[in-house]
N, CA, C and O atoms as a GROMACS GRO file, in nm:
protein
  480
    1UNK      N    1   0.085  -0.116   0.000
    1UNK     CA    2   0.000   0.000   0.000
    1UNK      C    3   0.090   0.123   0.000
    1UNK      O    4   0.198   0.135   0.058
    2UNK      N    5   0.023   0.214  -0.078
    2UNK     CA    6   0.096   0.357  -0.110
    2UNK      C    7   0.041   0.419  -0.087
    2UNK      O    8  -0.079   0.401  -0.109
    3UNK      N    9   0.098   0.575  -0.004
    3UNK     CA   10   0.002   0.666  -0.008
    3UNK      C   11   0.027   0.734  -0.123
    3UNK      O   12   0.097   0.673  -0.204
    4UNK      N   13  -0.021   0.879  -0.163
    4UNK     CA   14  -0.077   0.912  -0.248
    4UNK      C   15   0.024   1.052  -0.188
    4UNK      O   16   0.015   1.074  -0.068
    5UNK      N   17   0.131   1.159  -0.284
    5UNK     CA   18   0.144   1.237  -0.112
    5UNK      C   19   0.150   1.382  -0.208
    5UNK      O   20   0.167   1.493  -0.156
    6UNK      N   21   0.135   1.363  -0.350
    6UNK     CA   22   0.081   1.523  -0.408
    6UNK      C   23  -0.036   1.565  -0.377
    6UNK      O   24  -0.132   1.500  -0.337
    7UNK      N   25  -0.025   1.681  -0.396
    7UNK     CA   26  -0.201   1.817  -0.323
    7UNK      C   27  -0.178   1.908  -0.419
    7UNK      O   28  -0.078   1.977  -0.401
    8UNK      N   29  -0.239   1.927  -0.511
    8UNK     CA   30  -0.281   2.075  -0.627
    8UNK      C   31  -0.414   2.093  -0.559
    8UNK      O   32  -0.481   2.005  -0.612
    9UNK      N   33  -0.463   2.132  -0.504
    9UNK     CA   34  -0.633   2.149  -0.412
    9UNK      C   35  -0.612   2.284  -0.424
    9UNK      O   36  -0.531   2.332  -0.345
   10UNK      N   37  -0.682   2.383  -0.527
   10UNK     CA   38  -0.729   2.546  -0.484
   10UNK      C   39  -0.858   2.525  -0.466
   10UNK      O   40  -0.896   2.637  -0.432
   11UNK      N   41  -0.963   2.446  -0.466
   11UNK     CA   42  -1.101   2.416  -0.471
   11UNK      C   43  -1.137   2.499  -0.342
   11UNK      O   44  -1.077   2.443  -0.250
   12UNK      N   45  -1.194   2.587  -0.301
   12UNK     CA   46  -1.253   2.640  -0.195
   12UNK      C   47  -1.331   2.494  -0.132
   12UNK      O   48  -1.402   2.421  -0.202
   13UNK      N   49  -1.298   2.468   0.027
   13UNK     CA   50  -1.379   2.391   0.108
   13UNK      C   51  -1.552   2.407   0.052
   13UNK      O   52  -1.587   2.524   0.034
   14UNK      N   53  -1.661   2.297   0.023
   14UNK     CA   54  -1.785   2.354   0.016
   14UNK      C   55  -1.875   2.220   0.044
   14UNK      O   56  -1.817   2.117   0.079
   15UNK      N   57  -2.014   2.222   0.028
   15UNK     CA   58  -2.070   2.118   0.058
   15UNK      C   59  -2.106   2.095  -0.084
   15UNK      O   60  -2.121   2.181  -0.170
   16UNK      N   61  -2.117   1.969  -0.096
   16UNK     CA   62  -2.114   1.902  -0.245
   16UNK      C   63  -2.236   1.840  -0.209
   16UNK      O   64  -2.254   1.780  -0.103
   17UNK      N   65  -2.342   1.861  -0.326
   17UNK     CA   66  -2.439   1.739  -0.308
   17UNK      C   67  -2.436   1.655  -0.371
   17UNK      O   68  -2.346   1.662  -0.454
   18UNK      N   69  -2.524   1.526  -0.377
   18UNK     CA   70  -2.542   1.416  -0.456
   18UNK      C   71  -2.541   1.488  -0.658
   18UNK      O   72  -2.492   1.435  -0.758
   19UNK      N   73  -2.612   1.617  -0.644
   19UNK     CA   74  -2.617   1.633  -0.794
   19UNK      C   75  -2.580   1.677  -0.882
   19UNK      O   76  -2.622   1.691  -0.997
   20UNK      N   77  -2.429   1.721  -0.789
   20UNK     CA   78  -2.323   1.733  -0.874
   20UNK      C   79  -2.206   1.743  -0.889
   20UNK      O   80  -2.122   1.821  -0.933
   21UNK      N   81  -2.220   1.588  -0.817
   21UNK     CA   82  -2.085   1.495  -0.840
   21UNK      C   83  -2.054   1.425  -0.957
   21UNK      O   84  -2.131   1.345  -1.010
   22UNK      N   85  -1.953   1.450  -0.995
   22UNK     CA   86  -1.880   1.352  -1.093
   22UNK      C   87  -1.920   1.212  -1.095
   22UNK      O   88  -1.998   1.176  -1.183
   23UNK      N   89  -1.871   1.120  -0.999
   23UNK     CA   90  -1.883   1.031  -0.961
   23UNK      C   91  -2.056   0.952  -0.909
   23UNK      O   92  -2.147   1.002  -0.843
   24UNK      N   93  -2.046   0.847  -0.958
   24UNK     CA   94  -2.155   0.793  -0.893
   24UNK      C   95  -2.113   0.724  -0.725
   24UNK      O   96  -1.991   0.724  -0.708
   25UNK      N   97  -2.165   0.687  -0.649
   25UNK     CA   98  -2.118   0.629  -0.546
   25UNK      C   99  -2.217   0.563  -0.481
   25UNK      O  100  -2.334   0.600  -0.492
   26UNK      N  101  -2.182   0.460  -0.409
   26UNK     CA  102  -2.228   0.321  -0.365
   26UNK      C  103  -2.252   0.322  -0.240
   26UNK      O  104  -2.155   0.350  -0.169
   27UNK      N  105  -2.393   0.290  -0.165
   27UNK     CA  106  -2.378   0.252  -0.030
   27UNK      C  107  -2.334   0.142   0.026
   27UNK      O  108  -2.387   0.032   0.008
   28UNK      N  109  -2.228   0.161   0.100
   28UNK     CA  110  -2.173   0.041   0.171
   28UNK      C  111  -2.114   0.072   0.290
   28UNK      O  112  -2.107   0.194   0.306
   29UNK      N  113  -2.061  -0.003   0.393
   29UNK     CA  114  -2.054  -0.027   0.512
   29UNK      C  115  -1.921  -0.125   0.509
   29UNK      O  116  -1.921  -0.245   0.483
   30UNK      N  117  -1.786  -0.027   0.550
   30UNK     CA  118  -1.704  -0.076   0.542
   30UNK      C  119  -1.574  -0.007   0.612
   30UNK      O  120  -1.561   0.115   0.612
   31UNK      N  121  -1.461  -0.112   0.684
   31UNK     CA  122  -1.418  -0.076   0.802
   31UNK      C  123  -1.295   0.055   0.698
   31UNK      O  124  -1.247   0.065   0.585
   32UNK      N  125  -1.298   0.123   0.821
   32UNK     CA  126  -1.137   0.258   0.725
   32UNK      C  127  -1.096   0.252   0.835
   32UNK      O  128  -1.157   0.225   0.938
   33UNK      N  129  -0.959   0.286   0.815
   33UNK     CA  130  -0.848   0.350   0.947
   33UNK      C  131  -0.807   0.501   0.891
   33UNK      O  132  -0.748   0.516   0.784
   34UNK      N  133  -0.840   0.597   0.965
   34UNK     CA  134  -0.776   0.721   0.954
   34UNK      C  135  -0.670   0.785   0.987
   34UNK      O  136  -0.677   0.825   1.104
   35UNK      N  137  -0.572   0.812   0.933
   35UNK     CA  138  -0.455   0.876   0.994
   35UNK      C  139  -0.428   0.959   1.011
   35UNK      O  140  -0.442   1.000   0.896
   36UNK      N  141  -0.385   1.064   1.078
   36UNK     CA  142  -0.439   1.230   1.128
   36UNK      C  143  -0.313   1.265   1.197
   36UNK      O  144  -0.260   1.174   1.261
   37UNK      N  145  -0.254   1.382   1.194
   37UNK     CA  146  -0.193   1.386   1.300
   37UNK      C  147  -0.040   1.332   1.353
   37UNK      O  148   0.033   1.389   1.434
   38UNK      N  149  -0.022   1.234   1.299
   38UNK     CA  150   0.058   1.141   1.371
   38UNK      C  151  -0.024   1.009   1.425
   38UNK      O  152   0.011   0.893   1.445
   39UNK      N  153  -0.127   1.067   1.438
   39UNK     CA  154  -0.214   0.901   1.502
   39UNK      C  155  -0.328   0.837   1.383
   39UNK      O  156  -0.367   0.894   1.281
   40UNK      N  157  -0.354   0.741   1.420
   40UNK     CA  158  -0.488   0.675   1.347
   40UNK      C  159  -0.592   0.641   1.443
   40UNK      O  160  -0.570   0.636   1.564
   41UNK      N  161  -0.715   0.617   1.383
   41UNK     CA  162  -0.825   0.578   1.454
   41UNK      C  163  -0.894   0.507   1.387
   41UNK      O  164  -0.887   0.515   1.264
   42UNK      N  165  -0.954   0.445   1.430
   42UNK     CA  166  -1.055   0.308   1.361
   42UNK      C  167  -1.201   0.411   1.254
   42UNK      O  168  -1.202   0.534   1.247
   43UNK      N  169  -1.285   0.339   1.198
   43UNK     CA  170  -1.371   0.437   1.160
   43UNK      C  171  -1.477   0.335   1.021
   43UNK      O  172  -1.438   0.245   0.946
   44UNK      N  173  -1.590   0.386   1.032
   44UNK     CA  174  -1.652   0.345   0.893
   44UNK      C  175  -1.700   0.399   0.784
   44UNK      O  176  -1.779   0.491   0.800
   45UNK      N  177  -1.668   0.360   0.656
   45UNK     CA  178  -1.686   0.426   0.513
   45UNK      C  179  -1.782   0.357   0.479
   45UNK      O  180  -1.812   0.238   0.486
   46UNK      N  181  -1.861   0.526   0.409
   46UNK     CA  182  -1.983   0.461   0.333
   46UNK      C  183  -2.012   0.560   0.204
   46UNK      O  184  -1.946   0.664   0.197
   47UNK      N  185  -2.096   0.534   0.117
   47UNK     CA  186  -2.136   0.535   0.030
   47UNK      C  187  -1.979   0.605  -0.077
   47UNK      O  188  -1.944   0.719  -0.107
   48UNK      N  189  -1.940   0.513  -0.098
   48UNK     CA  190  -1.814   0.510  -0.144
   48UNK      C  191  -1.844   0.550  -0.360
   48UNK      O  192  -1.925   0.527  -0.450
   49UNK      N  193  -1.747   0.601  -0.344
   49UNK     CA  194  -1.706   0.646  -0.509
   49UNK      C  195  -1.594   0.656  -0.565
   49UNK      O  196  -1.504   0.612  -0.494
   50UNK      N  197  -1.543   0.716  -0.716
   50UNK     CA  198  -1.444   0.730  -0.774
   50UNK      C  199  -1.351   0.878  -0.687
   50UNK      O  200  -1.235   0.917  -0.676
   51UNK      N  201  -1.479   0.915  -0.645
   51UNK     CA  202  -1.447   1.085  -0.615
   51UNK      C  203  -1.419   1.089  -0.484
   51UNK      O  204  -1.344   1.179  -0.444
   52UNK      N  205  -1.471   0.995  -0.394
   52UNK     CA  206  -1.490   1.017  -0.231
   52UNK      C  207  -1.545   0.943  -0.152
   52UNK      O  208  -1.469   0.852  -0.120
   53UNK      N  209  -1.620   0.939  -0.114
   53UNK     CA  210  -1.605   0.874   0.016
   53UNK      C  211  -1.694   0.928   0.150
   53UNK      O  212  -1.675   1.050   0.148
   54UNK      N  213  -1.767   0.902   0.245
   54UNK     CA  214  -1.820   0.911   0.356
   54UNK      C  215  -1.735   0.841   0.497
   54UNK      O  216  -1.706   0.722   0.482
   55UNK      N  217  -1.702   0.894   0.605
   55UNK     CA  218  -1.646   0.805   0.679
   55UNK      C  219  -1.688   0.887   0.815
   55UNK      O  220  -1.726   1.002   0.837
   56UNK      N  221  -1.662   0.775   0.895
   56UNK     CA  222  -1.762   0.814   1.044
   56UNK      C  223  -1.635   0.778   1.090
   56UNK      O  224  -1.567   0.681   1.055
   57UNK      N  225  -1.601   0.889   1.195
   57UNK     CA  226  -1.466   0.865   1.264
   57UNK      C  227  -1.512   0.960   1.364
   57UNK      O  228  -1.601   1.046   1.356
   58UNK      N  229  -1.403   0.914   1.497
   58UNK     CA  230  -1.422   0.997   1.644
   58UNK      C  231  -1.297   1.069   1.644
   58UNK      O  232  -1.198   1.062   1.717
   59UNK      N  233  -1.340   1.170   1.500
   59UNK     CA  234  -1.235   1.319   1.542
   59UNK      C  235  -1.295   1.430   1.499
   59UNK      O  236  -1.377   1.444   1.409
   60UNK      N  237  -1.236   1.528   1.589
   60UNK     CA  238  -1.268   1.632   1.518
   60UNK      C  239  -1.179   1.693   1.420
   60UNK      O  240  -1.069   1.738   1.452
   61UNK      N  241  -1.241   1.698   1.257
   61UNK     CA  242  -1.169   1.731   1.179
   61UNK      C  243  -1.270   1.854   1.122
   61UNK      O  244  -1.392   1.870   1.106
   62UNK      N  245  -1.138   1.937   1.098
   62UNK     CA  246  -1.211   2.078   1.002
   62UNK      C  247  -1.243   2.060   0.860
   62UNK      O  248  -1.204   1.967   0.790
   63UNK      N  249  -1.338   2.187   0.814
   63UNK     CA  250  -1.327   2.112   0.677
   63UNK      C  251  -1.153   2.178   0.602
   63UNK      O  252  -1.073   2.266   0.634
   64UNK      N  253  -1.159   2.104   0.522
   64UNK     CA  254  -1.055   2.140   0.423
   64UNK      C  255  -0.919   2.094   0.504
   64UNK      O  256  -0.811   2.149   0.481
   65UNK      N  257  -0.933   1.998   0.592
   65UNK     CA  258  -0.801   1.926   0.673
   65UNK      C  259  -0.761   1.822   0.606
   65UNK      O  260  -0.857   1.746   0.594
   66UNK      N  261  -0.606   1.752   0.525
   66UNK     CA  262  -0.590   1.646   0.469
   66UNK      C  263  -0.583   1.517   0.575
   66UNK      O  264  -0.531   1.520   0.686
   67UNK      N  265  -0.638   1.422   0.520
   67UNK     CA  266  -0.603   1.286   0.567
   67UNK      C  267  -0.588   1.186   0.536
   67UNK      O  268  -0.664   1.177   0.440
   68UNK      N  269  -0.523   1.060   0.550
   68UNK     CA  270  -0.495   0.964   0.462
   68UNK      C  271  -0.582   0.878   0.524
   68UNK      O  272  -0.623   0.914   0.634
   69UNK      N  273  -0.637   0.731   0.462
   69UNK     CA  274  -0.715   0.696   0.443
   69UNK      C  275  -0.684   0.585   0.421
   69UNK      O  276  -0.641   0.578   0.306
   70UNK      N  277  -0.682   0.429   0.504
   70UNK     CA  278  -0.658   0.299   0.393
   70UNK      C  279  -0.818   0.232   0.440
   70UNK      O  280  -0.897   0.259   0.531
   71UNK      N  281  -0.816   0.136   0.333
   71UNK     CA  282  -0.961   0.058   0.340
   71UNK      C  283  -0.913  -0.036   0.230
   71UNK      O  284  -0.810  -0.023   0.164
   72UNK      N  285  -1.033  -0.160   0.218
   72UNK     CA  286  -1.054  -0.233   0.113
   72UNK      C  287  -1.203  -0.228   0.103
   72UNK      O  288  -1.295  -0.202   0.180
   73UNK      N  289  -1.187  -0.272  -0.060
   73UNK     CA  290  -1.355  -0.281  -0.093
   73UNK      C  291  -1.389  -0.424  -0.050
   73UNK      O  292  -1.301  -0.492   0.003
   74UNK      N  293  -1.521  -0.478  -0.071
   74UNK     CA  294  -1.556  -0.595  -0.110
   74UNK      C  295  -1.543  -0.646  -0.246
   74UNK      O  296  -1.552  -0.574  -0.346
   75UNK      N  297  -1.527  -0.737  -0.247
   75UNK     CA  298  -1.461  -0.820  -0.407
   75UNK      C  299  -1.337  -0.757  -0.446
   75UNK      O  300  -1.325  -0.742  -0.568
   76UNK      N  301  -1.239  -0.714  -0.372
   76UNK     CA  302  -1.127  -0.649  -0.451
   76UNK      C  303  -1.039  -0.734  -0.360
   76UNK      O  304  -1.079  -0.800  -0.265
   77UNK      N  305  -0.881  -0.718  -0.414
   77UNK     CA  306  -0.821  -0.753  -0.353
   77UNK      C  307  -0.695  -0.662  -0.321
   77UNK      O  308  -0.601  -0.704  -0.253
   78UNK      N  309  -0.698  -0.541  -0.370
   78UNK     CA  310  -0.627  -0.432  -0.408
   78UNK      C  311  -0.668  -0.302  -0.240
   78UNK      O  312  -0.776  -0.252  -0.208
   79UNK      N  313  -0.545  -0.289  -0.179
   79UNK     CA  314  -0.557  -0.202  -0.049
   79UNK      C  315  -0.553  -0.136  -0.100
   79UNK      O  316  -0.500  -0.132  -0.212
   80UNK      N  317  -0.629  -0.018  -0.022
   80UNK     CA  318  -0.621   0.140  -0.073
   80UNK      C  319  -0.547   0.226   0.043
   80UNK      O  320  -0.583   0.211   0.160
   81UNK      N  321  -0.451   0.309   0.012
   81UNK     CA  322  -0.415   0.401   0.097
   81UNK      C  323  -0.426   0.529   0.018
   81UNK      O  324  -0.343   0.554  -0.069
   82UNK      N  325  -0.528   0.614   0.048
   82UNK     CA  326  -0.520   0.738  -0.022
   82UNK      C  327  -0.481   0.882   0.083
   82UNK      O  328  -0.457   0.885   0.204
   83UNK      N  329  -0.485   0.976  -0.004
   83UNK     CA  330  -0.533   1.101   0.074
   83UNK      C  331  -0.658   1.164   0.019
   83UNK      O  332  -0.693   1.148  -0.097
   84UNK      N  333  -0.734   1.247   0.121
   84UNK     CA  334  -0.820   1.315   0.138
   84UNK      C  335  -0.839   1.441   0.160
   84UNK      O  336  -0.749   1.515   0.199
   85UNK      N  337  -0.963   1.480   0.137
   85UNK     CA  338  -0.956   1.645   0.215
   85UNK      C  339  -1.082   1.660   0.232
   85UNK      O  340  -1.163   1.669   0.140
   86UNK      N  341  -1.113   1.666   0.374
   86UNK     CA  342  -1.233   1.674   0.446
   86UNK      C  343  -1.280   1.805   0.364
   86UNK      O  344  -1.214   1.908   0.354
   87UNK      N  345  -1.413   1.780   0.304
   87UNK     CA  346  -1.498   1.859   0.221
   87UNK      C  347  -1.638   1.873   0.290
   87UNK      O  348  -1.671   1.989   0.265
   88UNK      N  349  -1.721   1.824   0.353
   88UNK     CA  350  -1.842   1.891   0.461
   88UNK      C  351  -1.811   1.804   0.580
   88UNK      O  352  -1.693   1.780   0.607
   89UNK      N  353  -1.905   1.757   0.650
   89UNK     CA  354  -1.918   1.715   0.810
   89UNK      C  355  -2.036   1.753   0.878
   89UNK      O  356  -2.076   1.869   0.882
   90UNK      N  357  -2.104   1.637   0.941
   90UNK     CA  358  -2.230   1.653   1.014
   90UNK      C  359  -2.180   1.571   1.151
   90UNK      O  360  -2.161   1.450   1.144
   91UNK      N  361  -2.158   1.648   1.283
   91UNK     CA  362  -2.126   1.549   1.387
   91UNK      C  363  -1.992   1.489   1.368
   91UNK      O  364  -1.901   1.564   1.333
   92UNK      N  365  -1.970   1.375   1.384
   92UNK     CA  366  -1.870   1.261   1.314
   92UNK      C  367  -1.883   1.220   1.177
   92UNK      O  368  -1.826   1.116   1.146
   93UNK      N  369  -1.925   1.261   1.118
   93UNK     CA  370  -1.968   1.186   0.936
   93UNK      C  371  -1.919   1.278   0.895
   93UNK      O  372  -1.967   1.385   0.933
   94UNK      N  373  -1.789   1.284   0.791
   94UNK     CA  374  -1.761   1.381   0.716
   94UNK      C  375  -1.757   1.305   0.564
   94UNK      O  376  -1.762   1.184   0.541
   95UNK      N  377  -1.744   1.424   0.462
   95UNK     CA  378  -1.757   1.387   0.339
   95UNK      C  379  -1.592   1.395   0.272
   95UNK      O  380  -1.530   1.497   0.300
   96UNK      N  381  -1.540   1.319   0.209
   96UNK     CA  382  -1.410   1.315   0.189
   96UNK      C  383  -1.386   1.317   0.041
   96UNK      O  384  -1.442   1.243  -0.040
   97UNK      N  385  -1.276   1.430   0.009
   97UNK     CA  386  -1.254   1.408  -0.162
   97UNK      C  387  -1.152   1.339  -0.170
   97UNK      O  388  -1.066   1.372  -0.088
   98UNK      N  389  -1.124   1.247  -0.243
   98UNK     CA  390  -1.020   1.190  -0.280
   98UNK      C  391  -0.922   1.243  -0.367
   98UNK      O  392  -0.944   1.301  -0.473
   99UNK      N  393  -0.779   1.214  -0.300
   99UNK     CA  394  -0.666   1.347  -0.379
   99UNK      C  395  -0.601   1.280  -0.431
   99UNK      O  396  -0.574   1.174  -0.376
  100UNK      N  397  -0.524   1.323  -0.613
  100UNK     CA  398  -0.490   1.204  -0.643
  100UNK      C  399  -0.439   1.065  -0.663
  100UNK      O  400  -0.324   1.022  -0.660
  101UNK      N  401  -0.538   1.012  -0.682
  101UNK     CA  402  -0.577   0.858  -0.668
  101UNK      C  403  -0.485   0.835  -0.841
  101UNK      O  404  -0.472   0.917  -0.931
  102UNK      N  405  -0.431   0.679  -0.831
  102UNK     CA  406  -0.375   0.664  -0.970
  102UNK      C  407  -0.485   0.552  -1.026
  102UNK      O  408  -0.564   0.473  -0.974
  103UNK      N  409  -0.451   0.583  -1.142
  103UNK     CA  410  -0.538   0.543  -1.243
  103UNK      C  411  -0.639   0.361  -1.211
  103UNK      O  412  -0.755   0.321  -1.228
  104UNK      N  413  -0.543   0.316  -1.172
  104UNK     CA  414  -0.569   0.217  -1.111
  104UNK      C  415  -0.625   0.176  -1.008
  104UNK      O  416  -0.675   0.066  -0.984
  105UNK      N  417  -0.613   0.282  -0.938
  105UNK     CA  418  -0.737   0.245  -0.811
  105UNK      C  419  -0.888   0.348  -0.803
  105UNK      O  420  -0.986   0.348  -0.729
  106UNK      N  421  -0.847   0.425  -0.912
  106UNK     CA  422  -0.952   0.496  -0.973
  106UNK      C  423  -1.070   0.398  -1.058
  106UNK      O  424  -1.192   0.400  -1.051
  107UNK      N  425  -1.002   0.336  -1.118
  107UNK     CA  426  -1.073   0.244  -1.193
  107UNK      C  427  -1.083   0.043  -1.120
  107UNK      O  428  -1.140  -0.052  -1.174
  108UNK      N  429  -1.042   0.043  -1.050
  108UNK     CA  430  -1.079  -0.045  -0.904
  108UNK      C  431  -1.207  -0.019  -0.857
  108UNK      O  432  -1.302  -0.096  -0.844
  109UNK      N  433  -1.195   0.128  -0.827
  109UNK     CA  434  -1.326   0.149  -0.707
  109UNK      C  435  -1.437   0.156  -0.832
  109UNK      O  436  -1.540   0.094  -0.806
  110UNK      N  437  -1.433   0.210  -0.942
  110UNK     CA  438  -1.534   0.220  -1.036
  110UNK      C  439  -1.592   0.080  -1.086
  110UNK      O  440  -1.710   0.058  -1.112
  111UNK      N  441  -1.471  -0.026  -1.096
  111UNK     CA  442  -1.498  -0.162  -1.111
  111UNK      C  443  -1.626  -0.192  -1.011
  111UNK      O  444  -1.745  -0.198  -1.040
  112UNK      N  445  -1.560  -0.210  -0.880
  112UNK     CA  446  -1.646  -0.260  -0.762
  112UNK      C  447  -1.757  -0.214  -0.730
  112UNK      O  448  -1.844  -0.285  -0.680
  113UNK      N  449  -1.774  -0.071  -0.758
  113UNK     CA  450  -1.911   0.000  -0.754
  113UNK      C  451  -1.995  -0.038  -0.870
  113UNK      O  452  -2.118  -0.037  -0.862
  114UNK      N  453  -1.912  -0.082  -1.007
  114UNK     CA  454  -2.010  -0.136  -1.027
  114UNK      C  455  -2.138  -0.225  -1.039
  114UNK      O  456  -2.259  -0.216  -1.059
  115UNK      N  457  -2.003  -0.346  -1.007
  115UNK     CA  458  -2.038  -0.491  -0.960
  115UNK      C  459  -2.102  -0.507  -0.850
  115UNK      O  460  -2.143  -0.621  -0.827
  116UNK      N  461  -2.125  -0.415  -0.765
  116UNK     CA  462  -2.222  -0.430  -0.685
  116UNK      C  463  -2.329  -0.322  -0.712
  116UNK      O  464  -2.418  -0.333  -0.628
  117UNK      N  465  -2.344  -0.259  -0.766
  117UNK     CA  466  -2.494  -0.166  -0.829
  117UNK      C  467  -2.606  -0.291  -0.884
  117UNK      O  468  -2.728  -0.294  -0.868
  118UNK      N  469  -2.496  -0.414  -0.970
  118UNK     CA  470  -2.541  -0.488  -1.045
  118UNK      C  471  -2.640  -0.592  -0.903
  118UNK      O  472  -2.762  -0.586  -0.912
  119UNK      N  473  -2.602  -0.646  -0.827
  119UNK     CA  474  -2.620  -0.753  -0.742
  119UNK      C  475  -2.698  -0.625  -0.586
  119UNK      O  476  -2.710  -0.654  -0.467
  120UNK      N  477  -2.719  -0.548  -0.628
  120UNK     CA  478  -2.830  -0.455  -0.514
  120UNK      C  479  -2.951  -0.437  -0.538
  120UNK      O  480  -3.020  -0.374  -0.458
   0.00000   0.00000   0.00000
């Protein structure tokens, strides 16, 4: 697993809705570890995409704070360690953009989201 460790981000922090995202994305329920800081914390990702990501973690993060990110999908066999940049937040649930991701795990997560759109 690799992280990911370039940032070109001028995007102003904002809340993104469902309708107009790039990406389609998938509900699922699946374990992440967050790394912050110097430390990590346990945490769960959901409705996962090419673009981002949902994850429920016990921190307080601002928006527009980077973080790295590993997880696996279901049916993959390919770890992910990315970076992020906290983009909204309700409570503990923040919304996460994914920073660049290589081509390959770009098209991983698009695989798996699909294959399970198919079987939902």
């Amino acid at each position: 697993m690799t992280w990911n460790t370039q940032m070109n981000d001028t995007t102003p922090a904002s809340t993104v809705s469902a309708a107009v995202r790039k990406y389609d994305r998938l509900s699922l329920n699946i374990a992440v570890r967050v790394f912050f800081g110097g430390r990590f914390t346990n945490g769960r990702g959901h409705d996962v995409g090419a673009g981002g990501m949902a994850i429920y973690v016990p921190l307080e993060l601002a928006i527009g704070t980077v973080v790295n990110i590993s997880f696996q999908l279901p049916y993959s066999r390919m770890a992910f360690g990315v970076r992020a940049i906290v983009r909204n937040n309700n409570g503990f649930r923040y919304g996460v953009e994914f920073v660049d991701l290589t081509p390959s795990e770009a098209e991983e997560i698009e695989r798996i989201t699909s294959i399970l759109k198919l079987t939902s």
